[in-house]
C-alpha positions, 0 to 999 in steps of 0.5 A: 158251164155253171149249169152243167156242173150243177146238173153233175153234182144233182147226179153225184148226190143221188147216186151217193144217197142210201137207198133200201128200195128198188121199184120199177122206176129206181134198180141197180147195176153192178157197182151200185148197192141198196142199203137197210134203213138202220144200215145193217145190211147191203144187197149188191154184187159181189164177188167171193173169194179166189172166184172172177164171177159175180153174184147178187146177194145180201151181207152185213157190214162187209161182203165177207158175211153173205147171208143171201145169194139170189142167183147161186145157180146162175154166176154172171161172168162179167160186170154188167148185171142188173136188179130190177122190177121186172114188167110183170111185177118180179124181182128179177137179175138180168145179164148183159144181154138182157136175159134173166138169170135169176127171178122172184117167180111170184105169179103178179100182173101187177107191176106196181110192186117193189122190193125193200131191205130190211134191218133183219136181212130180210128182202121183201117184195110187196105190192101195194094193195096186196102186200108181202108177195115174197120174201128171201126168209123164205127162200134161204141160202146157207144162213139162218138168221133171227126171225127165220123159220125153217120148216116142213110141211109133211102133208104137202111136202113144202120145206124152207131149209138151209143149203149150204154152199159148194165150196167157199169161192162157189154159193151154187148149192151143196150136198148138204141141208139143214131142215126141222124134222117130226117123227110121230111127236118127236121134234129134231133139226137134221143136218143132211148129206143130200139124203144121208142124215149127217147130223141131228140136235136130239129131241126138242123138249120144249125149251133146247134140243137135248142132244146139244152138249151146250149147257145154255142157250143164248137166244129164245129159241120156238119150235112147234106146229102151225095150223096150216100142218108146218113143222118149224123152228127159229130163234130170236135175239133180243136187240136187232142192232147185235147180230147171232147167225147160224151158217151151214157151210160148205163141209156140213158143219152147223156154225154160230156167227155173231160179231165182234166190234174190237176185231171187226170180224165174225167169230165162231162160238158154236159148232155143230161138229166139233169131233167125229163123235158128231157125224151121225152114226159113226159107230154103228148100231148099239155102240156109243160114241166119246170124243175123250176116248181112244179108240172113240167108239164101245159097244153099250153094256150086253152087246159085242162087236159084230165083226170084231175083225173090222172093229179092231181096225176101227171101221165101226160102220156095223156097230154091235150085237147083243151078247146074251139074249132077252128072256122074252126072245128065248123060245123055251122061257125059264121060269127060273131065270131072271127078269130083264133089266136097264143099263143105265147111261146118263148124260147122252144123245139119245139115239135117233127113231124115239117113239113119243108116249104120253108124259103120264106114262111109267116107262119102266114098266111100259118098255118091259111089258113090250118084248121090242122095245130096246130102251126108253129115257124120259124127259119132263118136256118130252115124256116117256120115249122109246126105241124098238130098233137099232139103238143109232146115234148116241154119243156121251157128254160132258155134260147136258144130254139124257138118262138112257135105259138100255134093255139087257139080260140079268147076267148082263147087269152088275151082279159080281161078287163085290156086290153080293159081298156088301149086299151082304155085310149091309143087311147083316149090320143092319139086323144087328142094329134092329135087333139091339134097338128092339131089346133095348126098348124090350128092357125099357119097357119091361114089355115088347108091345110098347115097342110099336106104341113107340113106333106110331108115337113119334109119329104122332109128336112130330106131328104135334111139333108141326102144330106148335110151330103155329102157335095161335093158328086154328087150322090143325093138322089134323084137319088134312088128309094124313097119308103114310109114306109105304102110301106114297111111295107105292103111288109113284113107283117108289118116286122113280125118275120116270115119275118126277115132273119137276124140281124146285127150291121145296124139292122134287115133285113126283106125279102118282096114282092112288089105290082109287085111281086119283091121280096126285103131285107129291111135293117132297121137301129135300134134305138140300132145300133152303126151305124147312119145316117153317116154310112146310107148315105154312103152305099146309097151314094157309092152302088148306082154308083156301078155296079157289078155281084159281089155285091149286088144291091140297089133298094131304100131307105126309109127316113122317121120320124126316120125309114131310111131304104134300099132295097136291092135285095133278095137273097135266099141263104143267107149269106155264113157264113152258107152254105157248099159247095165243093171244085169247088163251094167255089173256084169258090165264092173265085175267085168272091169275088176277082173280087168284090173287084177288082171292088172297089179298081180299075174299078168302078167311085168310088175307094171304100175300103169296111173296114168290109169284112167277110163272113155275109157280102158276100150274095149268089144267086139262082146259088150261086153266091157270093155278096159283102154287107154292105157299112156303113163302106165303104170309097170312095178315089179321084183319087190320093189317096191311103191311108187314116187315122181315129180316129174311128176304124170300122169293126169286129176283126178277120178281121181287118188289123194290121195297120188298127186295130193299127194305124187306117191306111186303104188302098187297103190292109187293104181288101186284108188282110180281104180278105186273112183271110175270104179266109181262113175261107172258105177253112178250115170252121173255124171261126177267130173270135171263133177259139181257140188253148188252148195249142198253143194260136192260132188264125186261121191264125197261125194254118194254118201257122204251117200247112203251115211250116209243109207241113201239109195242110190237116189238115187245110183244111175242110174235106168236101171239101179236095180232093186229085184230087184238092190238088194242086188247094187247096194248090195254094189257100192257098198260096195266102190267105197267102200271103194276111195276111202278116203283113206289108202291102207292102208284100201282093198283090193287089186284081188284082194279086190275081186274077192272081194268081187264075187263075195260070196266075202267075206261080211261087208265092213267098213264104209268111213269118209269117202271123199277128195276129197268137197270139190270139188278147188282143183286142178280151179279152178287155172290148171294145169287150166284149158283143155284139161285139162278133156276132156283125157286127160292132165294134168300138174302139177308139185310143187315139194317131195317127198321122194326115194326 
C-alpha cells in the first residue's frame, strides 16, 4: 500500500512540475500546459469566450490575452487534443483520432528535435545539431509582440504580417492584415480590408511614422531593409519582465496592450482608429479629413466637390475637383497671368502614393518645374516628397504630422483686399522711416556719401565687438572667411524650410549651395537661443585653429545687424543620433570619435574640452566618417592647466560628468565620461536621456552595469549589430565605455589610453567599479530641465555654492 502511494505521489509532483519544453518523449493534452522559464507565458488549450471549441495556443498570465493560436483554422471540438513532436521531427496537434490538425511543416527527418517557450512569447523548434528550425515569430496571429519583425519581401513575395481574428469567440483568420510596406523609398505600416488599405502609419522617418498624432514613442522602434531584400519593422521594449503588445483585432483596429498590476488587466493605451477621420480615404481624393469638424470632411484650398449633391448628403466617396486649372495645364498659356503656388497645410498625414527624392533636393522648385506634380512636403529624415496623382488620405491633427504644399493657381491663393491694403500701409511706413533716417544722417553729416560709410561701419564695429569679447585671443576675425548675409540667404532659398536640416540649442541649420557650386551648413543663431554671442565667438575662436578628419570644418562666418551666422561644411548623412550601422562601421565611428577628441585634449595648438559631447553633435560624411560639432560650449586651457571650475553649468543631461553636473568641475575626463556614455548608446542603440527601467529605476548606465555584473551582455547590446563572431570585439568595447563612466574622475582613462585599448594594444584592462548616475537623474525631473530641455542641445543650471579657483 505504502508503495503505491509513494508511486502516486512521484506522479502528482511531475505533472505538478513547470515544464517549458516539449520533446518527443514529454507532450501535452488537453488539460495540461507548458510554462515560460520566467513564467510569463503559457502554451496550452484554450477555449475563447461564448466558443464550446478548443484551441492550442500562447497567452500571458491568463488566457484572456491570446497572443498565439497554432491551429486557428482547425478548432477541436472535444477535449482530447494532443501537442507533441511528431515522427519526422514536427511540432504537430493532433485530435482524438489521431489525425493532425495543425503542424510546424519544417521539412526535417530528424526526430531529435524539440519545442521550447520563451519568456518573449516566442515558441522555438530547435534541433540539436541544426538549431532553430522555426519559430511562432514567424508565423504570427493577430499580436505583435517585442522583438517581432513584420516584414515583406517584394522579390519573392514573402510576408510575415498580422491577421486578425473573425470575430472575439473565433481566432480563424479575418478580413483584415496588418503588414510593413515600401513604395520606391517610402516605408509605411498598412492595416488591410483583405486587399482594400484600411488604414496606413504615414511615412517612417527614421525615428516614428509621421501620420500618427501621437506626440512620443514609448518604445525603440527600427524599420529598414536587409540584406536578403526584406522590408521590416519591429519594436523593442526595455525590460522583458513588463509587457507592451500591439493587437489587431477582429473590426480592423491597431490596438496597444500593456498590463496593469493594480487592476490585473490589459489596458488600451493606443488605438489605430479613434474616429472615421482614421479609416483610409474616407473623403475622397483632394479633400481632408478633421475629427473636430462637423461635417468631418472639406475640399483642400482650389478645389470643389465633384458631386455636390452627394457631398451634401455626406457620401464623400468622390472626393473633390480643382476649381481653377494650373497655368502649366492651360493649352494657350497667358504670358501675363500668374505663376502657380502652394496652399500651405501644417500638422497633417500627408497623403498616401509620396514619391521619395533625395534630402538635398529644393522642393519648391523641383515640384514647380514639373507640370504633374500636385504637391510635396519634406521631412528631415525622409527628404523631399511628392505626389503626381490624386491627393488621397490626409487628415489633420492636433498635433505631430507633416507641413504639406498643395499646388493651386494664383486666383486660388489669398490675395483679398485685406492683404493689398496692409502690403500697402506696410511699405508706405516703411518708406517714410528710410526717408526720415537718411535725412537725418544727410543733416549729421552735412554730407549724403557718409550715409553708406555708415552703413559698412557698423558693420564692421560689430565686428570689433566680437573681437573684444576675446580679449588676449591671437586668432581674429578676420582670419575666417566673412560672407554677407544677401550671400547666404541667396545659397538656401532665402533659409526655406525644404532647406533646413535640423535645429539645436544655437539654432536652425540650413544646408546651401554657393555661387562656385560648395555645398555648406549655415548654422544661424536664433533670437530664442540660450546661446549668444559669447558662446558665437568661442566656437569661431576655438574651430578656426583646428585641423582634423575627426571634426568638423569652418568655411566662415556671417556678423551682420543681429544675424551671426556660421558655415560649416555639409555633410550628407547627418548626425549619428539617426543612423544604423553594423558592428564594424559603428566600431569604426567609436575609434574616430576617440581620436577627435585625442586631437583636443592633447595634439591641436589649442588644449580644448568640448563639454556638450552627444550623438547630435557627431555629424557623418559621405563614407561616414564621424565628426566632432558644436564648439559654443567648448573651452580652450593654456599650457599648464588641466582642470577648470564655472558657476554656468552647460551641456545636456545624460551626458554630463558628476563632478562637472555637481560641482561645476571639468576637465579632460569630464569628455571622457560623455565619451563613455555615447559610447554606450552607440553599442546598445539606447538613448541616456529617454531610456527607462520602471522596476529598477534605471538609467542606461546602470542597465549595462547589471549586464556587465551578470555576464549578460547581449542583452544590452543592439541586436542589430551583435554578432557572436564579434562577441569578444563588442565585450572589449564595453569594457571601456565602462571604464570611461566611473564616478570619480581619477579612475577613468584618458582618451589616448582608450585609444590603446581599441586597438588591443593594452591587453589586460582592469575591471570598472559602479558606473555614476545608475539612478535615474533628480535634475532630469526638476523644473530647470522641464520643457525644451528635453530635445534641447543645450541645458543651463545654475549653482549656488562652489568653490573658486
Amino acid at each position: 500500500m505504502f508503495f503505491v502511494l509513494f508511486i502516486l505521489c512521484c506522479y502528482a509532483l511531475d505533472i505538478g512540475t513547470a515544464t517549458d519544453t516539449i520533446n518527443s518523449s514529454q507532450f501535452i493534452k488537453d488539460n495540461e500546459t507548458i510554462t515560460s522559464a520566467g513564467g510569463n507565458f503559457t502554451l496550452g488549450f484554450f477555449t475563447p469566450q461564448n466558443s464550446t471549441n478548443r484551441f492550442v495556443g500562447i497567452w500571458w498570465h491568463t488566457n484572456s490575452t491570446v497572443i498565439w493560436v497554432a491551429n486557428r483554422n482547425q478548432p477541436l471540438n472535444d477535449s482530447s487534443g494532443v501537442v507533441t513532436i511528431s515522427e519526422d521531427g514536427n511540432l504537430v496537434v493532433l485530435n482524438g483520432h489521431n489525425q493532425v490538425i495543425w503542424s510546424t511543416n519544417v521539412s526535417t527527418t530528424s526526430s531529435n528535435t524539440s519545442a521550447q517557450l520563451s519568456d518573449s512569447g516566442k515558441l522555438v523548434l530547435a534541433e540539436t545539431t541544426r538549431g532553430t528550425l522555426w519559430d511562432s515569430f514567424q508565423q504570427p496571429s493577430n499580436t505583435l509582440m517585442p522583438g517581432m519583425k513584420t516584414l515583406t519581401n517584394a522579390k519573392t513575395g514573402r510576408k510575415v504580417e498580422l491577421t486578425a481574428w473573425k470575430s472575439p469567440s473565433n481566432p480563424s483568420v479575418g478580413s483584415f492584415s496588418a503588414s510593413v510596406l515600401r513604395r520606391i523609398n517610402i516605408l509605411e505600416v498598412f492595416i488591410w480590408n483583405e486587399t482594400r488599405p484600411y488604414w496606413r502609419s504615414g511615412p517612417w522617418n527614421g525615428v516614428i511614422f509621421t501620420g500618427t498624432p501621437m506626440s512620443s514613442f514609448l518604445y525603440s522602434f527600427k524599420a529598414g531593409d536587409d540584406e536578403e531584400g526584406n522590408t521590416y519593422f519591429y519594436y523593442t521594449i526595455p525590460s522583458p519582465l513588463e509587457i507592451f503588445i500591439y493587437v489587431l483585432n477582429s473590426r480592423g483596429q491597431l490596438i496597444n496592450l500593456s498590463w496593469n498590476d493594480t487592476n490585473e488587466e490589459m489596458e488600451i493605451s493606443w488605438t489605430s482608429q479613434e474616429s472615421d477621420c482614421d479609416v483610409y480615404g474616407i473623403c475622397g481624393p483632394f479633400s481632408i479629413c478633421n475629427a473636430k469638424n462637423s461635417p468631418i470632411c472639406s475640399c483642400l484650398k482650389g478645389f470643389e466637390p465633384r458631386n455636390k449633391e452627394e457631398w451634401n448628403r455626406q457620401n464623400w466617396s468622390s472626393g473633390c475637383v480643382r476649381s481653377t486649372p494650373l497655368r502649366c495645364e492651360k493649352v494657350s498659356q497667358n504670358v501675363s497671368a500668374k505663376e502657380d503656388g502652394f496652399s500651405q497645410l501644417q500638422m497633417v498625414k500627408v497623403p498616401d502614393f509620396p514619391e521619395g527624392s533625395p534630402v538635398d533636393s529644393e522642393c519648391r522648385s523641383q515640384c514647380l518645374e514639373n507640370c504633374s506634380c500636385v504637391a510635396y512636403s519634406y521631412d528631415i529624415g525622409i527628404g523631399c516628397m511628392s505626389w503626381t496623382g490624386n491627393l488621397l488620405d490626409i487628415q489633420q491633427f492636433s498635433e505631430g504630422g507633416l507641413e504639406l504644399y498643395v499646388r493651386v493657381a494664383d486666383s486660388d491663393l489669398e490675395h483679398g483686399t485685406h492683404t493689398a491694403i496692409i502690403i500697402g500701409i506696410t511699405v508706405t511706413v516703411v518708406t517714410i522711416i528710410i526717408v526720415t533716417c537718411a535725412y537725418v544722417m544727410w543733416r549729421t553729416s552735412n554730407h549724403p556719401a557718409k550715409i553708406w560709410h555708415s552703413i559698412r561701419s557698423t558693420r564692421n564695429r560689430n565686428i570689433k565687438d566680437f573681437q573684444r569679447l576675446k580679449k588676449g585671443e591671437q586668432v581674429k576675425l578676420q582670419e575666417l572667411l566673412l560672407f554677407d548675409f544677401e550671400r547666404l540667404a541667396t545659397a538656401t532659398n532665402n533659409f526655406h524650410l525644404s532647406n533646413k536640416l535640423g535645429q539645436g540649442g544655437f539654432g536652425p541649420v540650413y544646408k546651401g549651395k554657393l555661387q562656385d557650386g560648395k555645398e555648406v551648413a549655415v548654422k544661424r543663431l536664433s533670437r530664442a537661443s540660450g546661446q549668444g554671442q559669447e558662446e558665437f565667438m568661442n566656437e569661431v575662436v576655438v574651430i578656426s585653429k583646428l585641423q582634423h578628419r575627426n571634426l568638423v570644418r569652418l568655411f566662415g562666418c556671417c556678423i551682420e545687424g543681429d544675424e551671426k551666422m556660421l558655415i560649416y561644411e555639409y555633410l550628407p548623412n547627418k548626425s549619428l543620433d539617426v543612423l544604423i550601422f553594423d558592428w564594424k562601421k559603428r566600431y569604426s565611428i567609436i575609434e574616430g570619435i576617440a581620436r577627435g577628441l585625442l586631437y583636443l585634449h592633447r595634439d591641436s595648438r589649442l588644449r580644448i574640452i568640448h563639454r556638450d559631447l552627444k550623438t547630435s553633435n557627431i555629424l557623418l560624411d559621405e563614407e561616414l566618417n564621424p565628426k566632432i560639432s558644436d564648439f559654443g560650449m567648448a573651452r580652450i586651457f593654456g599650457g599648464t592647466e588641466d582642470h577648470a571650475n564655472t558657476n554656468r553649468i552647460v551641456g545636456t543631461y545624460g551626458y554630463m560628468s558628476p563632478e562637472y553636473a555637481m560641482q561645476g568641475l571639468f576637465s579632460e575626463k569630464s569628455d571622457v565620461f560623455s565619451f563613455g556614455v555615447l559610447a554606450l548608446e552607440i553599442l546598445s542603440g539606447r538613448r541616456n536621456s529617454s531610456f527607462y527601467d520602471d522596476e529598477h529605476v534605471l538609467s542606461l548606465l546602470g542597465f549595462a552595469w547589471i549586464q556587465w555584473k551578470e555576464d549578460n551582455i547581449s542583452s544590452l547590446i543592439d541586436p542589430e549589430v551583435y554578432d557572436r563572431s564579434h562577441h569578444k570585439d563588442i565585450l572589449r568595447c564595453t569594457h571601456i565605455a565602462l571604464l570611461c563612466v566611473q564616478e570619480l574622475a581619477i579612475d577613468r582613462p584618458s582618451m589616448a589610453a582608450v585609444i590603446s585599448m581599441l586597438n588591443s594594444e593594452v591587453a589586460f584592462l582592469r575591471p570598472p567599479s559602479q558606473p555614476a548616475f545608475i539612478l535615474r537623474q533628480n535634475l532630469l525631473n526638476s523644473e530647470s530641465s522641464k520643457g525644451s530641455h528635453r530635445f534641447s542641445s543645450t541645458n543651463t543650471a545654475s549653482i549656488t555654492t562652489i568653490s573658486g579657483r
